[in-house]
N, C-alpha and C positions, 0 to 999 in steps of 0.2 A: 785396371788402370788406376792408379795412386791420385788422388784429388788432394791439396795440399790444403790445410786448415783453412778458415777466412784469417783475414789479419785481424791481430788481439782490438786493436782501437775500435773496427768492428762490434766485435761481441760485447764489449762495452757499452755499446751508443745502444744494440739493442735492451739490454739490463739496464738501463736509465731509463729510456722508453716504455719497460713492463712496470717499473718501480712508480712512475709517473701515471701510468694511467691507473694502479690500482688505488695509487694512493687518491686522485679523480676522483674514484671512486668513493671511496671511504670519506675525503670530503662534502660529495655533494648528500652520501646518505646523512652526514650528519646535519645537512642545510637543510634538505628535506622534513629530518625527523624534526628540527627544531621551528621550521615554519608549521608544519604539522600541531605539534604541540602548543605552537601559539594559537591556533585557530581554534583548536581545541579548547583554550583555556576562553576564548572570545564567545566561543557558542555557549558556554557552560554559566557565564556573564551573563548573554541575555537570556539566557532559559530561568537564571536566580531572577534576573529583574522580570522578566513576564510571571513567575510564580509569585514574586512581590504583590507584582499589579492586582492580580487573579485574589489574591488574600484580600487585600486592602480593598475590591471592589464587594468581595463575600461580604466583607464586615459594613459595608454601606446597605448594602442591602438586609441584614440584620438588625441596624438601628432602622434602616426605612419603616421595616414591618411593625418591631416595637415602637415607633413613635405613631403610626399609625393606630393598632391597638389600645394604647392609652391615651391619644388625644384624637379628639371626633371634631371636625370641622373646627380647628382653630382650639376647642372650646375642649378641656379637663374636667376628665368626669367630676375630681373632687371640689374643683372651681364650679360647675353646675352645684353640686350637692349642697357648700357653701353658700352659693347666690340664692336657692329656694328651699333649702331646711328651714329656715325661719315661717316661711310663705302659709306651710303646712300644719296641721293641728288634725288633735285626735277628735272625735265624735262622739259621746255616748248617751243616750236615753234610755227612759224606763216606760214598759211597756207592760201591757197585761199578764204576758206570760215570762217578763223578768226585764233583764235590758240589754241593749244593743248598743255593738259598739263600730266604728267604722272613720273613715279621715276626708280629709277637704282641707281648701286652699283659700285662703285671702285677694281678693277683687276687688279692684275699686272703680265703680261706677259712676263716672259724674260726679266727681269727689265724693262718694257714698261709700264705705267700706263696708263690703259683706263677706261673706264666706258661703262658697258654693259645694255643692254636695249629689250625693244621687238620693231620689225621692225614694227610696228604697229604703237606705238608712238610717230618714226619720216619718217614712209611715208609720203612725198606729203609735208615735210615741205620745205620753202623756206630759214629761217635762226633757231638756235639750239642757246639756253643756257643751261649752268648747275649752280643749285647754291646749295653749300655744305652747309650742317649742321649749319656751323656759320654764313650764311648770305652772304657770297661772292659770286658773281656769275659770270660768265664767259663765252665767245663763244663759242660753240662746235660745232664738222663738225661730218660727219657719216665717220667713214675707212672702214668700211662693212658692209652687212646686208644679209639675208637671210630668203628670204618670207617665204618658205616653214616650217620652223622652230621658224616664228617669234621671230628669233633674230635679234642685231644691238650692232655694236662696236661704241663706238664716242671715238675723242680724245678730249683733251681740253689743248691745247698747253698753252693757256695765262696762266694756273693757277699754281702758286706756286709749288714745290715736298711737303709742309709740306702740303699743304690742302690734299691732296691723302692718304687716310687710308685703304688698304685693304683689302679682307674677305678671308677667305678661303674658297676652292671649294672641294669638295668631291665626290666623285662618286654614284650615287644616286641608285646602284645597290643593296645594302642593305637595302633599304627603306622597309618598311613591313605598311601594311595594320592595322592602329590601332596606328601606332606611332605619337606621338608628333610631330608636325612641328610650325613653327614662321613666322610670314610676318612681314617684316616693310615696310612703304612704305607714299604716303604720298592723299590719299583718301579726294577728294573732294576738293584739297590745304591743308588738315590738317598735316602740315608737320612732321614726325616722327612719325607715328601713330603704333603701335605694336596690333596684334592681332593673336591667339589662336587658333589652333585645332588638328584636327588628319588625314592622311593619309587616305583618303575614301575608293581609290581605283587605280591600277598600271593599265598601260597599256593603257589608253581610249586613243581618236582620236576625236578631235575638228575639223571644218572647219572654218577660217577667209577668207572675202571677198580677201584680201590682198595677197592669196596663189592658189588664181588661179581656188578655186577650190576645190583642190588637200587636202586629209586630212593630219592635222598634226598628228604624230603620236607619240604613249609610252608615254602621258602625262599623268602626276600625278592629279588624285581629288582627294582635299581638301575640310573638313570644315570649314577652317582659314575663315574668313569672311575677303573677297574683294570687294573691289569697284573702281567706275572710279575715276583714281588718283592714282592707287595700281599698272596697270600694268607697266611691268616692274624694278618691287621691289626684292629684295632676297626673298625666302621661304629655310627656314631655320631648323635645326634639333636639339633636345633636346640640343644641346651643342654648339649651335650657329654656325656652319659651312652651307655654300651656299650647298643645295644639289635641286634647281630649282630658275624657274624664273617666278612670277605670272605673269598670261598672259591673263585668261578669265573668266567671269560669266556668268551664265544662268539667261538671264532678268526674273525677277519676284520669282527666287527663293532664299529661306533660306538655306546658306551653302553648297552652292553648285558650288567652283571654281575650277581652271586649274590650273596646273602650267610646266611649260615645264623641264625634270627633267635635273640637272647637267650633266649627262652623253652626252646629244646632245650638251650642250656649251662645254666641254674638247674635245669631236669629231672635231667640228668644229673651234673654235678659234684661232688657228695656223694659219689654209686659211683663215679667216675673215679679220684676221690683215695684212696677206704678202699680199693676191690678192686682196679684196673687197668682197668676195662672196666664196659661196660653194656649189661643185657640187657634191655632193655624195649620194644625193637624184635617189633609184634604183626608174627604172620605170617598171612596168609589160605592161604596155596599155589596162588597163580593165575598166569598172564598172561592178557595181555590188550592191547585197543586204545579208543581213544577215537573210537566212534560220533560220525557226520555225514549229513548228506544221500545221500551218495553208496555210502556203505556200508549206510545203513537199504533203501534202494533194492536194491544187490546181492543183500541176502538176506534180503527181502522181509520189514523189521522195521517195526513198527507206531509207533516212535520213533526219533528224529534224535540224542538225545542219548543218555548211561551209557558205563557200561564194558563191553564185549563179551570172554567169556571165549574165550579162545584157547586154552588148556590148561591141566590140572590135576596137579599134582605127586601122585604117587600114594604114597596113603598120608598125606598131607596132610590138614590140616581140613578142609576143602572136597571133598575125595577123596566119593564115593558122597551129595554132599548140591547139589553145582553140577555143571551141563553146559556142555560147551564151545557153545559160543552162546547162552548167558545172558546177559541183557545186565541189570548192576549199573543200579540208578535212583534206590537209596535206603541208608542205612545209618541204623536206630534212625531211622527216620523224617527224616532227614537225607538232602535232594534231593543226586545224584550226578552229576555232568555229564558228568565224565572222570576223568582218572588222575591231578589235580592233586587235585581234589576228592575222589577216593577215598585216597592215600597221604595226603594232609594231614590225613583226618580218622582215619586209623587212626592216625597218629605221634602227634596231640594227643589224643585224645580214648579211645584205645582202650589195654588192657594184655594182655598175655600170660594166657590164661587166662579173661580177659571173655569173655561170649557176646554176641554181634553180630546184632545183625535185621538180614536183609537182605531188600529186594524187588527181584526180578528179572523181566523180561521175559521168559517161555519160549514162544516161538512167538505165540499171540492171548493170552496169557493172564500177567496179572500173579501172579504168588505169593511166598511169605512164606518163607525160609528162616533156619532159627537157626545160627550155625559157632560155636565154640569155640575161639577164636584161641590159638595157641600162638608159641613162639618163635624169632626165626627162625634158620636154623642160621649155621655162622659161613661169612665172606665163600670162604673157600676151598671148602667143600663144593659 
């Protein structure tokens, strides 16, 4: 059966219709692609500015670190250095077997200008100079000294009031473990030398041939790097104030010094200056060792830590009141560890003459003994 074409207007309307809709097409891909691209260009926008950010916040924290590094509490190393290079002065005498040389600092006591030192420095010398920072140097005598403490007063009468620049002294009671301290000093003859560290450790006890003996005690380890020519230099605090006095090294080792803290010169320097010396050094009359595992083990002690007495000076405070293996665990209720803990808390806390609670470990049995600490004899006896 013949079906006869559609009519032309027809076929027309539909060719307008397919032309329209591709062309639809082909406009909205282009709407598409160009909103696309825009979005595109927007995210690409804040990806540059978040990377901006991201840099600009790197480089904050960059200077944060180096400004921390070269500035310590407020206070520039080189601004320290300037405020007490003046302070400081070399040491030297002559002594039997030739001369010694070592550093110290300028103090002024009661409008008194001295110059403080460690008693080490000018043991056994026969004649003292001092020379200041500018090159001037001058006679100096000892006013006092004290072994036990390895300190020493000189005066220096010949020299000018303008050469005398003093430091200030602060109380070393604040010092913490980790902080910032400074040495100047003048190491090997290199005169004004400054050097850097941290606060190791409170409390240690040193022994010098020159003390008898007898431990120094509550002294400050440092990693400042010292050397001979250092002792008796300021050690110093973030902000340039005296809070010790370098005093010792351990031969052969890295970072590993002494220094005697501020608190034992403000103790003492009053009597340095009026009498020559100081007697405020308590004495128990013991030796002894610092309890551990391996010795609580040997002799079958019921604790790892104290002081275990080892012998008793006869006729001493402790004489008919402690037994040799007594082991220290307490002072006036003050836990005792060792021999750091027991000398540090007799030098600060304790005087000639005080009575002392002690608890001791005697065999099973903890007990409560009182001594009457006296003073101790001098370094020669």
């Amino acid at each position: 059966m013949y079906l006869p074409p559609p009519p032309r207007s027809n076929r027309v309307s539909t060719g307008i219709l397919i032309t329209l809709f591709i062309g639809g097409l082909l406009v909205g891909s282009v709407v598409v692609f160009l909103l696309s691209y825009q979005q595109v260009n927007i995210l690409n926008t804040q990806i540059e500015n978040l990377q901006n950010q991201v840099s600009d916040l790197r480089g904050f924290q960059n200077a944060t670190t180096q400004n921390i590094t070269i500035v310590q509490n407020g206070t520039s190393l080189d601004a320290i250095y300037g405020s007490v290079r003046e302070s400081v002065v070399l040491i030297m005498g002559d002594t039997s077997d030739g001369t010694v040389q070592g550093s110290g600092f300028v103090y002024n006591f009661n409008g008194q200008n001295v110059v403080l030192t460690n008693n080490h420095v000018v043991e056994g010398t026969t004649s003292l100079s001092v020379t200041f920072s500018d090159g001037n140097g001058y006679s100096a005598t000892v006013l006092g000294n004290d072994p036990y403490a390895d300190l020493a007063v000189l005066s220096v009468n010949s020299a000018p009031t303008s050469e005398f620049r003093p430091v200030q002294i602060v109380t070393s009671s604040g010092l913490a473990v980790g902080e910032q301290v400074i040495a100047i000093g003048n190491p090997y003859g290199l005169v004004g030398s400054l050097t850097t560290g941290i606060v190791s450790a409170m409390g240690r006890t040193i022994t010098e041939d020159t003390a008898g003996g007898f431990a120094i005690a509550n002294i400050i380890q440092t990693s400042t790097p010292i050397n001979p020519g250092n002792s008796g230099g300021p050690l110093l605090n973030a902000v340039g104030n005296v809070v010790g006095i370098t005093t010792a090294i351990v031969s052969d080792s890295q970072g590993l010094g002494f220094a005697i803290p501020s608190n034992t010169i403000l103790r003492e320097i009053s009597s340095l200056i009026s009498t020559g010396s100081y007697h405020g050094h308590s004495f128990l009359g013991v030796t002894g060792e610092d309890m551990d595992y391996s010795l609580a083990q040997e002799h079958g002690a019921s604790v790892t830590y104290g002081w275990r007495i080892a012998s008793i000076v006869s006729g001493g405070p402790s004489d008919g009141k402690l037994n040799v293996g007594d082991i220290v665990i307490a002072m006036n209720g003050h836990l005792i560890r060792n021999q750091d803990d027991l000398a540090s808390y007799l030098e600060e806390k304790t005087l000639p003459g005080d009575s002392l609670a002690l608890t001791v470990v005697r065999g099973s049995q903890n007990i409560d003994v009182t001594i009457v600490l006296t003073a101790r004899p001098p370094p020669s006896a």
